[in-house]
N, C-alpha and C positions, 0 to 999 in steps of 0.2 A: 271313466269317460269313454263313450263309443264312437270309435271315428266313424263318418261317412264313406258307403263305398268308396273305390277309387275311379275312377273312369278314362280314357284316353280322351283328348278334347276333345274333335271331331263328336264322336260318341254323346258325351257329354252336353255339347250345346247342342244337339239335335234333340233333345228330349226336354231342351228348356222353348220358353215363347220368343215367337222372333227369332228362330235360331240363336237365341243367347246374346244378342246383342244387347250392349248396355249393360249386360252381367259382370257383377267381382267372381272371378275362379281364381286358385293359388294350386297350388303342390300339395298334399297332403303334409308335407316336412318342413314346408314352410311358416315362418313366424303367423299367427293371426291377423297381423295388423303390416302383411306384404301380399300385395295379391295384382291381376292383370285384371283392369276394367277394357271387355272388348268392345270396339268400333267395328266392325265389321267381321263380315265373313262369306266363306264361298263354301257352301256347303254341299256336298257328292255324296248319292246313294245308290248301292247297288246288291242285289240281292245273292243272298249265300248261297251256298249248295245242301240248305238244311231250310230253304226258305225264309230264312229270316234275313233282316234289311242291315247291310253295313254301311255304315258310315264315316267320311272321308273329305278330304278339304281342307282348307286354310284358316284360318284365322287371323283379326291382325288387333293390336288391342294397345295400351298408356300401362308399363310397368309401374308400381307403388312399391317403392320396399322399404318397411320401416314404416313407414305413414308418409315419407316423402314422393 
């Protein structure tokens, strides 16, 4: 089986729609069926010194672990 990259969150929900609101993200190490549904977010971008764009900010989201 092949994992999916890893990504930092910040990182992560700025390449989803909506800034990833409403998205399931977990841990890579985490159970399949535990994960953070995110409600919100403040998302910060600011550019490198290689030109490309980082990303930065909060998140705030309903932990599931286990399915509860």
């Amino acid at each position: 089986m092949v994992k999916p990259p890893a990504y930092k969150l910040p990182h992560l929900l700025a390449l989803l729609p909506r800034s990833g609101k409403s998205s399931l993200v977990r841990k890579v190490d985490w159970p399949a069926n535990s994960f953070y549904k995110v409600t919100d977010t403040k998302l910060k971008f600011r550019e490198g010194a290689d030109e490309s764009v980082k990303a930065g900010g909060k998140a705030w989201g309903m932990l599931f672990w286990k399915g509860e």
